[in-house]
N, C-alpha and C positions, 0 to 999 in steps of 0.2 A: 504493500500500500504506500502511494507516492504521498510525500509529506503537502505536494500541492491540493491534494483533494481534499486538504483539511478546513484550505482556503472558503469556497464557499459556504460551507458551514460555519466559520469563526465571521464571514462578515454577517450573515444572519442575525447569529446572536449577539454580537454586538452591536450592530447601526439599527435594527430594527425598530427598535424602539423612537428614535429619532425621525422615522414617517411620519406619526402622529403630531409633532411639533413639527413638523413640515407645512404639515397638510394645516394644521390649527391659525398658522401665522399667515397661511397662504390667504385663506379663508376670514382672518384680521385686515389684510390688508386692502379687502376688498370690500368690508365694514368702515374703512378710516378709522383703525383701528392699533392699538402699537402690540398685541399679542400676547399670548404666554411665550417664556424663554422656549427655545428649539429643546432643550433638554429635559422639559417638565415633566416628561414621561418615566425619565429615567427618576427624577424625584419623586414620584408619585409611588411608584414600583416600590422604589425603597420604603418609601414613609411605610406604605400598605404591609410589609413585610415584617416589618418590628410592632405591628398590631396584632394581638391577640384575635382569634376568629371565634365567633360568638354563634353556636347551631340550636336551631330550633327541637323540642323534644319532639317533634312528630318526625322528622328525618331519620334517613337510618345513614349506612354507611357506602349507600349511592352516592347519598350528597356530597358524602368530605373528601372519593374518590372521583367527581368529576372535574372539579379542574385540575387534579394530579392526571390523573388518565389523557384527558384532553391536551395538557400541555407536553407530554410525555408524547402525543401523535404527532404533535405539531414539529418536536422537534427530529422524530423518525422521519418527517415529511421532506425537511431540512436538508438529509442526510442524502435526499433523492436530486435536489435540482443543481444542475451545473450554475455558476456565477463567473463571466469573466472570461468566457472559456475554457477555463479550470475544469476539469472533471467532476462528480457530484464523489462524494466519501462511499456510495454504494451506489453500485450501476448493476442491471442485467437486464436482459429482453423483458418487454410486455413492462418495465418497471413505472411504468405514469398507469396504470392500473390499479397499483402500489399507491402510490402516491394519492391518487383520487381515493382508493378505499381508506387511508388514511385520517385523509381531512373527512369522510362522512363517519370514523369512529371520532373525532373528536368532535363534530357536529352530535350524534346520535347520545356519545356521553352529559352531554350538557342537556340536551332535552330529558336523560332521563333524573339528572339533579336536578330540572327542571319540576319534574310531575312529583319527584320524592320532595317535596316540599308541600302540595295538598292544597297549593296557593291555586284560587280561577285565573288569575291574570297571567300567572309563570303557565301554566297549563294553555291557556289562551297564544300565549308568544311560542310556546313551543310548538300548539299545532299549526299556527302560520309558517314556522323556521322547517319543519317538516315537508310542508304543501310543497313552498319555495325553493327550497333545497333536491326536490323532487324534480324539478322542473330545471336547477341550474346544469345539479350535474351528467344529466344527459350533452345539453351543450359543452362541457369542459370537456367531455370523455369524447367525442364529437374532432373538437380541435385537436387536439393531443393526435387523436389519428388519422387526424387529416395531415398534419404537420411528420407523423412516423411513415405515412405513405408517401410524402411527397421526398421524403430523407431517406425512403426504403431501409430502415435502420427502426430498432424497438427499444431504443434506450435514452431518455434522458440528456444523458451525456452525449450524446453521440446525435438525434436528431437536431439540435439546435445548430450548433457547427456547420451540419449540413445545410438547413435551411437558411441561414444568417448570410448577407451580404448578398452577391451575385441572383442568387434564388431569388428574391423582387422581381427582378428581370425577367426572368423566363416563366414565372408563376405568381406576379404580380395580384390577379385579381381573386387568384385563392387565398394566400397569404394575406388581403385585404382583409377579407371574409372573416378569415380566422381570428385575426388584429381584434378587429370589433367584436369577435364574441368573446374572446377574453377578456376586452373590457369589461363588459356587461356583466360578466360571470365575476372579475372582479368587485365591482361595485357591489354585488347581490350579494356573493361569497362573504366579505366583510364590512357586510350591513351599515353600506354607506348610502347617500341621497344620493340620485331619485328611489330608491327601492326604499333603505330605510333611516332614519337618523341617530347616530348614536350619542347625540346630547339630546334629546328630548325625554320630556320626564311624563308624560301624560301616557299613563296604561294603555289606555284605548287604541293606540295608533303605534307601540310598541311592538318590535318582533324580538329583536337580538337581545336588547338590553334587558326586558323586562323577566327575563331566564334567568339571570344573574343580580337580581333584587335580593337576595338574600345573602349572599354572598359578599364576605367580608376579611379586610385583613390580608395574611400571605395566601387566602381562597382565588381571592380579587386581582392579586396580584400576578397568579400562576393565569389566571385568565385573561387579564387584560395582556400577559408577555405573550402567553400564546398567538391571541388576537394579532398582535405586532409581530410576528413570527408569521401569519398565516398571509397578511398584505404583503409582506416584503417575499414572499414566493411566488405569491400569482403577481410581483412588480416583476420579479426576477423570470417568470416564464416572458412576460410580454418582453425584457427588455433584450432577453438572449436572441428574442427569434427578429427583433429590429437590425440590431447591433452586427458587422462585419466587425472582420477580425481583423485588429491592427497589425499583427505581426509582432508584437513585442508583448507578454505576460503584464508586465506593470500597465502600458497602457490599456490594454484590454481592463484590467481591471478597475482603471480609473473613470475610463471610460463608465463601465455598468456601472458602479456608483454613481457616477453622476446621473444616469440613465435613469436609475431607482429612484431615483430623489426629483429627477423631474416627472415621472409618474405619478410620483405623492403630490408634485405640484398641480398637476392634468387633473388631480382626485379634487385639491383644494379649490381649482376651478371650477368644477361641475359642479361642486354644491355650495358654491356662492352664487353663480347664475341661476341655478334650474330651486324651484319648491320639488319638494315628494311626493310621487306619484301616488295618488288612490290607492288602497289596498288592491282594488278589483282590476286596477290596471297594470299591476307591478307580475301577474302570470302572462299580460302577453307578451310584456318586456322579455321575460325570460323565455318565453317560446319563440320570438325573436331572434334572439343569440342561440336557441338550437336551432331554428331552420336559415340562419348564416355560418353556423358552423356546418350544417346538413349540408347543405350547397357548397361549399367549400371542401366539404368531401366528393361531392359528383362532379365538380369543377375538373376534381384531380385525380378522377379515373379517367379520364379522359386522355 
């Protein structure tokens, strides 16, 4: 195991956290507003960490295993995407199958600390994050294999390289295709505007955040890193299949980071423009981004 593969995993876990104070100040500056510091995240994290976690007696030992479980996929998820051109820490055929079943365990674990809490509104956001989640990850798993057929390659590490640079050109309005439904599957994946907001406090209109209302302390804390973990992978899928390869390791790498970080800025822009979409209209969005990732698979049998 080459020590470069350790790369994209160590920026993960450490810049991750700094999207969300990306995206915060992006989304300040567009209120006339001067922001939280870039680093608030990484404050918050800690603060939450040195707080005692406080569990209700109706809970059993779902709940104080879901954000352990959940952040424990997030970073097996990690372990899967290349950065940089760098290789991912673990690669093998069919492994975005991996990947994708991943994030729906650490999806599926959170709805079920969700229900094990006996709360209408946590039970309520769960069965929306279910419906939605049902709907996104057909389009992710969609693009992934649109993007492994067009690389004729089944790995992670190996389809991006292929697809990156040159491949615009010869399969431009597939790749197009794809583009857009990652976005979208971003957005929905971690429960940003238009799909859904995660500073709003009003239950009713709640999907993602209203799951983790009980949750408190280093609980909160494994959650929210996860969350920051799970953005900076579907940045890090969009940014590898844009990105051509400089020819030099460092630049390649400085390059995706900056890539990453203007993705969180793309995030900070769409939900300073756009309000959030109707419950009733956030399923066609997502069937949306599968029948352009669908199309972008028949594009590319072609």
């Amino acid at each position: 195991m080459e020590i470069a593969s350790f790369i994209p995993l160590v920026c993960a876990l450490t810049l991750s956290p700094l999207l969300m104070g990306i995206i915060n100040r992006t989304k300040a500056v567009f209120a006339g507003r001067h922001g939280q510091p870039f680093l608030q995240a990484y404050f918050d994290l800690w603060k939450l960490l040195r707080k005692a976690a406080v569990y209700s007696r109706t809970t059993t030992w779902i709940f104080r295993a879901g954000p352990i479980v959940g952040l424990a996929a997030a970073l097996m998820a990690a372990t899967l995407v290349p950065f940089g051109n760098f290789p991912a820490l673990i690669a093998f055929p069919a492994d975005f199958f991996f990947f994708a079943g991943l994030l729906a365990l650490m999806r599926f674990i959170t709805v079920l600390a969700a229900l094990d809490t006996g709360s209408p509104f946590e039970g309520m956001g769960a069965s929306r994050e279910v419906f939605f989640s049902a709907l996104a990850e057909p389009a992710l798993l969609a693009a992934l294999a649109t993007l492994a057929r067009q690389a004729n390659v089944l790995s992670l590490s190996t389809i991006f390289p292929a697809v990156a640079g040159a491949h615009w050109l010869t399969a431009g309005p597939v790749m197009a295709l794809v583009l857009m439904a990652l976005m979208i599957v971003l957005l929905a994946e971690n429960a940003r505007i238009p799909v859904d907001d995660p500073n709003t406090h009003l239950e009713l209109t709640m999907i993602h955040e209203v799951m983790v209302l009980d949750h408190g302390g280093p609980d909160l804390a494994f959650i929210l890193y996860g969350s920051a973990l799970k953005l900076w992978l579907f940045a890090a899928l969009i940014v590898a299949m844009v990105l051509p390869d400089a020819g030099i390791g460092a630049l390649n790498l400085l390059f995706s980071v900056v890539g990453i970080f203007a993705v969180a800025v793309i995030v900070g822009v769409v939900e300073s423009v756009m309000a959030r979409l109707r419950l009733l209209i956030v399923p066609q969005l997502l069937v949306g981004a599968g029948a352009l990732a669908g199309m972008a698979f028949l594009l590319g049998m072609r």
